[in-house]
FILO-135254 format. One record per atom (N, C-alpha, C, CB): y, z, x; residue in one letter. Coordinates in pm, whole numbers, plus 50000, padded with zeros to 5 digits. Atoms other than C-alpha are relative to their C-alpha. Glycine has a CB too. Example, Ala and Ser with C-alpha at 12.3 -4.5 7.8 and 13.67 -1.06 7.14 Angstrom:
498815000050089a;495505078051230a;501205000050090a;500035012549901a;498814999449918s;498945071451367s;501095007349923s;500464985850041s;
END
This chain:
499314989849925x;159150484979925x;500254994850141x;499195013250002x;499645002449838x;160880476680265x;499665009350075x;501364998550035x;500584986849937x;159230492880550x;501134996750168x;497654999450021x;499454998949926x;161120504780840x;499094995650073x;500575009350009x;500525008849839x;160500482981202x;500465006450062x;500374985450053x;500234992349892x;161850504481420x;501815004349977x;499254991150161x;498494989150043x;165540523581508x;500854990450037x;500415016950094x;498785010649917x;168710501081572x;500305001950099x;501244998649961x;498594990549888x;171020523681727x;499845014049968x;501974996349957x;499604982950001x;171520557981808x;501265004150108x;498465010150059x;498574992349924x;174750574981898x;499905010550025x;501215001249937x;499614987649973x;175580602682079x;501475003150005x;499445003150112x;498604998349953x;178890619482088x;500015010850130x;500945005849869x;499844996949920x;179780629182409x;501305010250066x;499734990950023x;498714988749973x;182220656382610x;500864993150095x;499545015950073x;499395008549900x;183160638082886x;499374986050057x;500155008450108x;500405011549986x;182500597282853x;499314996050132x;501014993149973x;500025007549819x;182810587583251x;499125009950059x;501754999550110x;500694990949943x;180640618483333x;498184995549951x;500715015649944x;500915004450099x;178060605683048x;499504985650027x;500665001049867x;500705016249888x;178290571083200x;499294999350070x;500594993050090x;500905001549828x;177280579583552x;498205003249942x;500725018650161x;501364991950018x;174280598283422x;499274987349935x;500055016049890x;500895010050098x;173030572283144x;500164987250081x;500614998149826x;500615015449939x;173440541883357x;498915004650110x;501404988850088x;501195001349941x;171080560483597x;498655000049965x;500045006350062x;501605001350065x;168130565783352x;500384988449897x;499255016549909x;499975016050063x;168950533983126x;500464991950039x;500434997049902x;499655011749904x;170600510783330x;499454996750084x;500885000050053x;500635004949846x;168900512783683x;498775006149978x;500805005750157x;501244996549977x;165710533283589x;498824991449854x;500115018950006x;501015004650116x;164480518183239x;501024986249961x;499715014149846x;500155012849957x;166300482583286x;501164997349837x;498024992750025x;499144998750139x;168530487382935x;501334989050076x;500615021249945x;498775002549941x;171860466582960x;501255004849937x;500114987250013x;498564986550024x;175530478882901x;500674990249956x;500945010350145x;499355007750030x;178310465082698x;501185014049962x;499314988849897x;498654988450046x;181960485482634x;500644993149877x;501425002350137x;499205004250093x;183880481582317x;500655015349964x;499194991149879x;499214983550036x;186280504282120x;499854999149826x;502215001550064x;500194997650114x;186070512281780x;500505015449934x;498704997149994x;498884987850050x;188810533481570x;500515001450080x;499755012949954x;499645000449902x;190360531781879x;499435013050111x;501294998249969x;500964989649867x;187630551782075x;499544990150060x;498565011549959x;500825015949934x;186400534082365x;498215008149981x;500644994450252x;501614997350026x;182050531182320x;499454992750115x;499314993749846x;500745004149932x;179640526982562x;499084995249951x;499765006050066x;501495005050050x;176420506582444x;499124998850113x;500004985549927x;501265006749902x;173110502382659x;498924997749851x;499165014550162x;501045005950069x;170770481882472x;498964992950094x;500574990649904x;500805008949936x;167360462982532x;499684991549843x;498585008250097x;500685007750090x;165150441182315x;499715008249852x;498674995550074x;500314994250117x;164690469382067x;500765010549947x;498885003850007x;498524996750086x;167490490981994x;501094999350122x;500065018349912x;499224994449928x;170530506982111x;500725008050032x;500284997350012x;499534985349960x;171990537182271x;501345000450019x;499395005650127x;498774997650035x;175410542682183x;500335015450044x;500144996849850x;499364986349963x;178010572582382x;501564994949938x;499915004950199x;498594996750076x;181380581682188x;500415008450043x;500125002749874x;499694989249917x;183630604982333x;500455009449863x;501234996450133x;499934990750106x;183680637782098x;501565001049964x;499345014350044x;498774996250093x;186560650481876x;500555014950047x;499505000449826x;499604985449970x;186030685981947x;498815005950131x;499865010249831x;500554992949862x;184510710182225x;498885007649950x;501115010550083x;500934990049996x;181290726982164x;498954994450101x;499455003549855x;501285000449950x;177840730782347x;498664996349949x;499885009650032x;500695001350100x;174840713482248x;499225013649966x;499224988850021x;500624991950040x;172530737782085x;498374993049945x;500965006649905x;501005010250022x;168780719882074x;499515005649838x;498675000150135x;500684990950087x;167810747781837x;500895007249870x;499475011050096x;498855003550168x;170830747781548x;499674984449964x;502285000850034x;500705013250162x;170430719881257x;500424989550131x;501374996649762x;499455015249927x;170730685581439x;499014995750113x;501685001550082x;501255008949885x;168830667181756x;499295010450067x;500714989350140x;500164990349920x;166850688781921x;499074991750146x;499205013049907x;500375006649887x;165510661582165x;499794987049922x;498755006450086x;500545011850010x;164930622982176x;499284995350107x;500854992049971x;501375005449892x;161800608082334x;500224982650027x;498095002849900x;499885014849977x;162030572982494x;498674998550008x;500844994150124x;501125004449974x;158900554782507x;499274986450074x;499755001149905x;500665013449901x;157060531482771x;499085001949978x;500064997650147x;501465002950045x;153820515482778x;498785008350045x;499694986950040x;501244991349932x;151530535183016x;500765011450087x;498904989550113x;500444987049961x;150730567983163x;500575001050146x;498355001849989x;498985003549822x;152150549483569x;501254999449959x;499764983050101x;498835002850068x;155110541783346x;500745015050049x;499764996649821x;499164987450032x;155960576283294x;500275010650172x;498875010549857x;500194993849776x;155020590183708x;501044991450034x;498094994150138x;499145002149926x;157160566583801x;501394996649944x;499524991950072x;498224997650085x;160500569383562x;499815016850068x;500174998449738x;499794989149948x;159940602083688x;500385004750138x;499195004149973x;500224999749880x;159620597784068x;501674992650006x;498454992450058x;498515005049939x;162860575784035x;501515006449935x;500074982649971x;498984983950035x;164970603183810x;500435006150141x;498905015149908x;500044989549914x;164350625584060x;500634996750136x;498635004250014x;499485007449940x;165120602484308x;501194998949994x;499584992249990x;498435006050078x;168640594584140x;500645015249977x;499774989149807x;498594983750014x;169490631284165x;499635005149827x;502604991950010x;500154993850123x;168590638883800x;498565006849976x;500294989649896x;500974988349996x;166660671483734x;498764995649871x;500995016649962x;501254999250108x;163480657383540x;498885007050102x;499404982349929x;501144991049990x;160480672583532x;499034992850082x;499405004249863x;500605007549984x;157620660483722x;499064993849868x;499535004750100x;501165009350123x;155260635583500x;498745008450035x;499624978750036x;501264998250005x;152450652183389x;499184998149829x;499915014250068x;500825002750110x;149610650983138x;500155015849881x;498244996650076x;499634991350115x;150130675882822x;498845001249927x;501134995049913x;501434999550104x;146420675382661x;500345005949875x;498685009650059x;499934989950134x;147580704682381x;500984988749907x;500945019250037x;499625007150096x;149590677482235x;498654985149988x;501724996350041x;501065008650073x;147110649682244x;499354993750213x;501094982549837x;500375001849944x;144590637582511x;500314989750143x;499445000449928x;499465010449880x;146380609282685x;501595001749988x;499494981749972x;498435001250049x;150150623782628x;500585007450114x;500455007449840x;498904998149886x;152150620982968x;501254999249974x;499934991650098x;498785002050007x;155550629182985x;501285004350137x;500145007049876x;499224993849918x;158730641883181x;501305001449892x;500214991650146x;498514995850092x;161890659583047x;500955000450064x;500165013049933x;499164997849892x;165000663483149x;501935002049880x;499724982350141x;498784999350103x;169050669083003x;500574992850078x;500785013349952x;498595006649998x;172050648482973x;500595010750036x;500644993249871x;499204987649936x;175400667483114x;500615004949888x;501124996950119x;499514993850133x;176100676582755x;498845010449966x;500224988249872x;501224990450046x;172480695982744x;498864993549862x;500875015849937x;501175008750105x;170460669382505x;498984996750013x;500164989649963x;500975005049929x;167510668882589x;499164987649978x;499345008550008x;501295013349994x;165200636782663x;498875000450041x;500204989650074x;501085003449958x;162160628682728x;499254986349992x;499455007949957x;500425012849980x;159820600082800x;498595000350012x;500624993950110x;501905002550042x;156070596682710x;499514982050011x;499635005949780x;500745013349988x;153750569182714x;499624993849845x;498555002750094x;500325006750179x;152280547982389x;498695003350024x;500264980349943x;501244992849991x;149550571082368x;498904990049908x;500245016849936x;501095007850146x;146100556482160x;500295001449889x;498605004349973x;499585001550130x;147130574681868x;500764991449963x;500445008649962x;499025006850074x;150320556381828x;499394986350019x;501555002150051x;500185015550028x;149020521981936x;499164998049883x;499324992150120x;501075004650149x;146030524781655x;500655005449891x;498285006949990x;499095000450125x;148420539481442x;500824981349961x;501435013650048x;499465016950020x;150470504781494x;499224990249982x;500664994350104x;500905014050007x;147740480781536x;499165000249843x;498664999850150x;500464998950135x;145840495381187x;500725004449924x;499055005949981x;498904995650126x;148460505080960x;499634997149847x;501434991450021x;
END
């Protein structure tokens, strides 16, 4: 059986590309170090930011609605860095950059060492960004 290594790509479709730009090159481009490449495809133009392990793909939508976290479909994606300073300070430089995240704090009711901060895209998608808590590393390291 082939076991999944991790996610390629993930796309979003977007409302307004150049609005979706500004925003995502400030938390993946200048705050979490991702790099950027443009292409078009079907003759849509695509934004890519990638790093070493996947990549984050924006498409500009077809039609007009609002996200909705809580109808069928995404209701958030979590990015993940290594430690607990990681996450204080993607947060300290959000905030910094004009984008409304949350401050970084510790969450115990989900698990003992699980820091995060939230925050939306200008489409309303929400993100977030946690640390590689113990569970998940001894999940990975003993599998």
């Amino acid at each position: 059986m082939a076991e999944i290594t991790g996610i390629d790509h993930i796309y979003l479709t977007v409302s307004d590309l150049e609005r979706s730009e500004v925003f995502y090159d400030q938390v993946l481009l200048n705050a979490l170090g991702f790099r950027k490449s443009k292409f078009a495809l079907g003759g849509d133009p695509h934004i890519q930011y990638f790093n070493r392990h996947f990549g984050f793909v924006l498409r500009p939508a077809r039609h007009s609605a609002s996200h909705d976290s809580y109808a069928p479909g995404l209701h958030h994606f979590c990015l993940r860095v290594d430690a607990i300073e990681d996450v204080f300070a993607l947060a300290q430089t959000l905030i910094a950059a004009g984008i409304a995240a949350t401050p970084a704090k510790l969450y115990p009711e989900y698990a003992a060492d699980y820091c995060a901060t939230y925050f939306s895209d200008p489409d309303g998608i929400r993100l977030e960004v946690t640390n590689f808590r113990q569970e998940r590393r001894d999940r990975h390291d003993h599998w």
